[in-house]
Each structure stands twice: as structure tokens, then as C-alpha cells.
N, C-alpha and C positions, 0 to 999 in steps of 0.2 A: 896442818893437822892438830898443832897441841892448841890453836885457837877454837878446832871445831869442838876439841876435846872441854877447853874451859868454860864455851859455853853449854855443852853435856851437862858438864858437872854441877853447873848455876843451874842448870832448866830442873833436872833431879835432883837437887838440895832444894827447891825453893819447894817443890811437889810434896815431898817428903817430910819437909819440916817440923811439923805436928806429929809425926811417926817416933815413936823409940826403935834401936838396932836391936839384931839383924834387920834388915827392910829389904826383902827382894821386888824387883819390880821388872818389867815389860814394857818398852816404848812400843807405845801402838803403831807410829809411821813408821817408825823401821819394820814392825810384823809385818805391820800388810805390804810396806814396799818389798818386804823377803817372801812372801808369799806371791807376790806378781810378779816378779822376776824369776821364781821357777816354776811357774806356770807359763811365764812366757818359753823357758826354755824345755819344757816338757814333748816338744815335734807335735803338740795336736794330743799328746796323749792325758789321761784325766790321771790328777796324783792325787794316790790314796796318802792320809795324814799316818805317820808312824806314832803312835799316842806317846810311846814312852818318850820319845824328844819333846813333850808339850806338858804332861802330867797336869792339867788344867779343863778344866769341860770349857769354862768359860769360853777360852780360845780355840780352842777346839770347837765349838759350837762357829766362834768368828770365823777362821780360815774355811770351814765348808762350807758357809755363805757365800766366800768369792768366788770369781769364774773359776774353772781348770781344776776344783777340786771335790772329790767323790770317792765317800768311803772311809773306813778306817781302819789301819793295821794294829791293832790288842798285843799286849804283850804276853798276857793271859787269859785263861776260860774267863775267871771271876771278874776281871776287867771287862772283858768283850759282854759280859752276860747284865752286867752294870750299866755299860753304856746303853745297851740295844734297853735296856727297863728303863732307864733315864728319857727316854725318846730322842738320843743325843744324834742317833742313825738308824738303819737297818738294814745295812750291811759292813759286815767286821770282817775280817780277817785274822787269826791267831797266827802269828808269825814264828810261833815256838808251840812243838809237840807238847800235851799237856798227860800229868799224869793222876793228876786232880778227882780224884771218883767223885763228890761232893760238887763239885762245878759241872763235871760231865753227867752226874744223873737228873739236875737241875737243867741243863741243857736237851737228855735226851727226851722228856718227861715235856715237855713245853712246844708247841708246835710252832708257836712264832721265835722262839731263838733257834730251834733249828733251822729254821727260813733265812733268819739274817746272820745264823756264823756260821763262818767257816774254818774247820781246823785245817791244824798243820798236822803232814802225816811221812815218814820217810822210809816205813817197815809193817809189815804187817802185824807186828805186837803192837801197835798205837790201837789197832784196830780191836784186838782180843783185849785191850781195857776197859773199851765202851760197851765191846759185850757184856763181861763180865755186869757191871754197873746195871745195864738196862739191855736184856736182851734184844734180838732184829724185831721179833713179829710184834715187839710192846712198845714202839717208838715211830716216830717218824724219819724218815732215811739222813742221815748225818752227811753234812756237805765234807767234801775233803780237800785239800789242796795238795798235790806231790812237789815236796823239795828235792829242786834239782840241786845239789852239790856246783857251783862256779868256781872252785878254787882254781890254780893253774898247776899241774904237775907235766914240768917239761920234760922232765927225766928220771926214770928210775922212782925210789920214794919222793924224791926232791916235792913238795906240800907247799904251796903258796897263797895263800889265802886263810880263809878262818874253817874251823871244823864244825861242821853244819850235816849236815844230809850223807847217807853213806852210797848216794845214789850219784851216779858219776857219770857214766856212757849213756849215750840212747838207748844201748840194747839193754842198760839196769830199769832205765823210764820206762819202757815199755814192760818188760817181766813185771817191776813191782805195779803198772797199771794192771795188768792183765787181772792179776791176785785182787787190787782192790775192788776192782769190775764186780769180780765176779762174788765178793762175799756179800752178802743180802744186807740190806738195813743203811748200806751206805752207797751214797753218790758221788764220784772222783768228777768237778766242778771247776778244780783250778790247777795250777802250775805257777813254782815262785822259782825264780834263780836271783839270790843275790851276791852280785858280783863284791865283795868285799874289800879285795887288794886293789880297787880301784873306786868304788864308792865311800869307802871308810880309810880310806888312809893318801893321804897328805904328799903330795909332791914336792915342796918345799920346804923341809924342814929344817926352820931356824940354827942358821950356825953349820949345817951338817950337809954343805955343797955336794960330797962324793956319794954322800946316800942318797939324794938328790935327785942325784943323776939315773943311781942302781935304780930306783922306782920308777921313776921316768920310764926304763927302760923297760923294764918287765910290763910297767902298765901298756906299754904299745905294743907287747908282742901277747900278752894276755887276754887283750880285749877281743881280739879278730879269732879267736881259740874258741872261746864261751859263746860268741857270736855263730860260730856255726855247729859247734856241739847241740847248744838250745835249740837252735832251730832242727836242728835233728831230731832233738829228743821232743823236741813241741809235736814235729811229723808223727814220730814212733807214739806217742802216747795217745794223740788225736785218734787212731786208730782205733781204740779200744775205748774212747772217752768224746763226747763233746764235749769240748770244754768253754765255759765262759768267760775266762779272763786268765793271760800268763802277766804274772807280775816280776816285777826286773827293778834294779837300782835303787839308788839313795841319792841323798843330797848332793853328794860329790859326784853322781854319774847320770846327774838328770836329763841331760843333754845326750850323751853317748845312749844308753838306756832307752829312751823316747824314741831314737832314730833305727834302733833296733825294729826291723816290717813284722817279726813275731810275736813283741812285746806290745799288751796291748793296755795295759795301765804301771806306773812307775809311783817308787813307794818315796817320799820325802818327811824330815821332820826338824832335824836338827837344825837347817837352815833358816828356819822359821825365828829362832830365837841367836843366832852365828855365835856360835861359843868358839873359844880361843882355839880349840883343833882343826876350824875352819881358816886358820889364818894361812894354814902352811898349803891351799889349794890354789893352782895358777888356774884353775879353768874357770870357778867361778869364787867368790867372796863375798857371802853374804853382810850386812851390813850387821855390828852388834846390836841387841832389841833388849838382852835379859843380862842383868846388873843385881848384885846382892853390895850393901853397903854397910860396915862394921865402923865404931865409936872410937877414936883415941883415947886411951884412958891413961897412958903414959907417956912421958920423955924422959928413959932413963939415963940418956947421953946425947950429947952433940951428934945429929945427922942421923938419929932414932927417933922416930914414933912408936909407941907398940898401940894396938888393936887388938879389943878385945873378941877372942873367936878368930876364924879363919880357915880352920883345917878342913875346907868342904874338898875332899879330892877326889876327885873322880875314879871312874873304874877302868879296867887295862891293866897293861904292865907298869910296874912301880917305879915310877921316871918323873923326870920332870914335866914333860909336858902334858899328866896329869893334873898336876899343883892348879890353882887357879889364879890367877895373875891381876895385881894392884893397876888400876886402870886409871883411874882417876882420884888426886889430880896426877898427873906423869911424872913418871921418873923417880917411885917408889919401885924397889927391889927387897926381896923376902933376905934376911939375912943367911947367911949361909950354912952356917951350923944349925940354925934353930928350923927355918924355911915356916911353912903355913902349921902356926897348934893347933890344938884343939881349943886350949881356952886363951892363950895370948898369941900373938905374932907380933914380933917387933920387924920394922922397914927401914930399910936406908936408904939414904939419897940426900940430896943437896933439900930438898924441897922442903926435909920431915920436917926442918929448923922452923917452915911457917905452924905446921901445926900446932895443936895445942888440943887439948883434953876435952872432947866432948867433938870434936872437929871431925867428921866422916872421909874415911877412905873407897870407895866403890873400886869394887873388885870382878871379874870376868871368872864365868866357869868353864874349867875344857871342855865338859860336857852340856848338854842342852837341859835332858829333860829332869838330869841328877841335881839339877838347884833346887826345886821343888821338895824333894826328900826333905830338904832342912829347915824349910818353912811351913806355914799352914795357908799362908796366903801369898798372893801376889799383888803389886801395887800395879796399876794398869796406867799407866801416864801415858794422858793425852793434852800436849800442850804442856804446862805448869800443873794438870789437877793431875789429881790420883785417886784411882777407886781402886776398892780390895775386889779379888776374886779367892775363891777358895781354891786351891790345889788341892790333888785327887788326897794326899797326906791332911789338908785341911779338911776335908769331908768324911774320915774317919779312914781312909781306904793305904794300906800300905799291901802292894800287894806281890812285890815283892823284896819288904823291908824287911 
């Protein structure tokens, strides 16, 4: 491994070397080898890209070239309404209710973004916003998707999972289907459950055997729960809806997801790029693709380098396995009182003693699509070259920065 790793680290220093820090970049063979290997594991089914793991059109434009992939999940209107004007697709999915007037009148107002998005909707107030905006008889009918709630509650309040949808039982899927049916101007099209305590979180976490285990466990008695509630509630809401597409999973539940007989497309994105929260998954492990590389600009002691920059930390709970992790070369550790700054990080380890000032450390983010926020561009390494693409932050677009 720390062989495969030094020659990593030669192939992206040698690419890069004309570059000043920060330099984020993207190995093309690990993208695409990450992108075919959950296409392989999809059961047959077509994965929608999740944008915000990729924050790039460039690649984003790459991955839905390859087999097994179709479509796109937006993390917002003004995003999804950017991409479909871009000709990036024409068909989105908004995976988060939007409360946006200014996106959603721009959307109701346009016959062809009504055509290729589709909101998210989990109450009948999502619906009384777009009224509001553009009334029924002055628009074309608005596509909807109802979120199903996947969380696990075995017991009493006991909550397992992320708070999402307030829509839970089949007999909730069905009631709020009936109400969106029946109000004019809109079309009930889709159905999302994302399994969360099971696609977004990590059975192996570093160091932490007994929580390990806890998750383990819950994810085996969770999964076959959701698996026939959904189907249930897929039943109960068919009734009142043809529907076109039920969407299910993430990167960590591609496989379980896809084998799901109701689910008929599965959503992936962060795997595309394997950021470091994918290390602690047994089922599968994407290969790393996305790397950010910062300068030495100091050695204020024996077995310290510092580096200037570093604090990109990801989002979640405030823990370590936010931080984003000294990758290359190996066997750099963040110091402990100081951990990733904003404008220095100093490192220790036997190794810093090679550095020297001007010398790049490459770094891992926990997150996928949250690298991008901090650059404007991505270096796209193929082989030893490197071409820039712009990140959606490079193209002027923060959208929700």
C-alpha cells in the first residue's frame, strides 16, 4: 500500500507541478473505475448522479456518458434549473423541498423545466408555495416526488436515522398522495426513500469495534423494515398515482437498494470521488479519485512540517471524522491541540523531517462534493497531464454557500 501510495503521490506532483496551492484535482481512472463498479452493483438498476457529491458539470457531464447512469439528483431548484439551461440533462430530480419563490416562479413560468424537474415534496404547504408564486390555471402542471421518511423507530420515540420527511407509514403515503392528486396544476410522478442509517453511515468505524458492532446490528434489522414498509407505501400511493420512478439509496446501499423489486432507479454520488467516510464501509470501498494538495511553508521543530491552509472540514457532527486526513506522503498526523487551521496546520510524524518548504502534502476530504466549495477549479489527471475544469463555485454558482 504505502508503495501504491508513493507512486500516487509522484504521478500527482509530477501533473501538478506548474500549479501553485491549494490544487484540487480528480484522478480520472479511479472516477471512472468508481463509477463502473457501482453501476456494476446497481442489480440492473439506472443510478441517478447525486450533483452535490460531484459540484462539477465537467464530470458530471463524464459519469452520464457511462453505461448504468441516467439523470440527475439537484440539491436545489436554482441548481436543477442551471443544469436543465446548461443542456447538462433533462431530467433532475430536487432531492430537498424548495422554498425558493424566485426559482419556483422561473420554473413554473417555463414549459421545458417543468418537463425535466422534478420537486421534492413531503406536505401539502410545499404545494401552497408554488401557488402562491404562479398560480394552477397560469402554468404547466408541476412534477412532484413524495418523500418517504426511511428512518428506523423500533420502539416508542427511539429515531434512527436522519430527519427527512414527516411521512412514515403507508397509510401517511397514501393520505398525503390522495391531497396532492387531487390539487390542480400539479402531477404526483415520483417517490424517494432514502435509507440513511444505512447508505450514509459507515460500519467500520476506525478505532470504535463496539459501535461497530451497534451499527452492524441495527443496519440488519433496519433494512428488511424499510424494505417492506416502501413497498407498502409504493402499493398505497400507486393507487392514487402512476408513478414513474421510486428512487432508493446512496453510495453505501447500492447493492442492497438495487435489489430492492420496488425500487426502480438508486441515487449514488459520493463514491464517485471515495472521500475518507467511505473507508469505514465493509460492503463496498470505493477507490480515492479527489485529492486537495497544500505547500510547506514551515519546519518549526523536529518531526513538524506546517502547511499552509487546511481547515476544509466537512459537514455533520463536530468529530474527528470530519477533519480531512494527510494522505500523502504517509504517516503525517494533524497535531493534536492545533488539528486542521484555517490558515496553518502543522503535522507530525517521523516523515515531516523529509520535508522542506515549498514540498506538498495531499490531503483526503471526508466529504465528496464539499472539496469543490474551496476551489474554483479541479485538476483533472489523466495519466501525469492535468486539465482544469471549473467547479459549479468556479462558474460563479454557490448555491448553497
Amino acid at each position: 500500500m504505502i508503495a501504491d501510495r508513493t507512486t500516487l503521490q509522484e504521478r500527482l506532483d509530477r501533473a501538478t507541478a506548474g500549479l501553485e496551492t491549494p490544487v484540487a484535482v480528480v484522478d480520472l481512472a479511479a472516477f471512472d473505475d468508481n463509477a463502473d463498479q457501482l453501476a456494476a452493483r446497481s442489480q440492473g438498476k439506472p443510478l441517478r448522479v447525486a450533483s452535490k457529491s460531484v459540484r462539477c458539470r465537467t464530470l458530471l457531464e463524464r459519469v452520464l456518458a457511462r453505461p448504468g447512469w441516467r439523470g440527475v439528483m439537484a440539491y436545489t431548484v436554482p441548481e436543477a434549473i442551471w443544469l436543465v439551461r446548461s443542456g447538462l440533462t433533462d431530467d433532475v430530480l430536487v432531492a430537498y423541498p424548495s422554498a425558493d419563490r424566485t426559482a419556483l416562479r422561473e420554473l413554473t413560468t417555463d414549459p421545458k423545466l417543468a418537463a425535466a424537474i422534478t420537486i421534492m415534496v413531503d406536505h401539502p404547504s410545499h404545494l401552497d408555495l408554488v401557488d402562491q408564486v404562479t398560480p394552477p390555471g397560469d402554468r404547466p402542471a408541476v412534477r412532484l416526488c413524495l418523500d418517504l421518511d426511511s428512518s428506523w423507530r423500533p420502539a416508542g420515540p427511539l429515531h434512527l436515522g436522519v430527519r427527512r420527511s414527516p411521512v412514515h407509514s403507508a397509510g401517511q403515503a397514501a393520505s398525503l398522495a390522495r391531497r396532492l392528486v387531487a390539487r390542480p396544476g400539479f402531477a404526483l410522478v415520483a417517490m424517494m426513500s432514502y435509507e440513511a442509517q444505512i447508505a450514509g453511515l459507515g460500519d467500520l468505524p476506525p478505532g470504535q469495534a463496539l459501535r461497530g458492532r451497534a451499527i452492524r446490528l441495527m443496519q440488519s434489522r433496519s433494512f428488511p423494515e424499510i424494505l417492506r414498509r416502501r413497498a407498502d407505501a409504493v402499493a398505497a400511493v400507486r393507487e392514487h398515482a402512476d408513478l414513474e420512478f421510486v428512487n432508493a439509496g446512496g453510495t453505501g446501499s447500492v447493492a442492497a437498494s438495487g435489489a430492492d423489486p420496488v425500487v426502480t432507479e438508486v441515487t449514488a454520488g459520493s463514491g464517485l470521488y471515495g472521500p475518507t467516510l467511505f473507508d469505514a464501509y465493509t460492503a463496498w470501498r470505493p477507490t480515492p479519485a479527489a485529492f486537495f494538495a497544500l505547500s510547506v511553508v514551515r519546519r518549526p521543530a523536529p518531526r513538524i512540517a506546517t502547511v499552509l491552509g487546511g481547515g476544509w472540514i466537512a459537514s455533520g457532527p463536530a468529530e474527528t471524522s470530519r477533519q480531512p486526513t494527510p494522505y500523502l506522503p504517509a504517516g503525517l498526523k494533524f497535531k493534536p491541540d492545533e488539528g486542521p487551521g484555517e490558515v496553518q496546520t502543522p503535522l507530525v510524524g517521523a516523515v515531516a523531517d523529509t520535508l522542506r518548504p515549498g514540498d506538498r502534502v495531499w490531503f483526503r476530504h471526508a466529504k465528496a462534493g464539499e472539496l469543490c466549495e474551496h476551489v474554483n477549479e479541479l485538476q483533472l489527471i489523466d495519466g501525469e497531464s492535468a486539465t482544469p475544469a471549473p467547479t459549479y463555485r468556479g462558474e460563479g454558482h454557490a448555491f448553497l454557500g
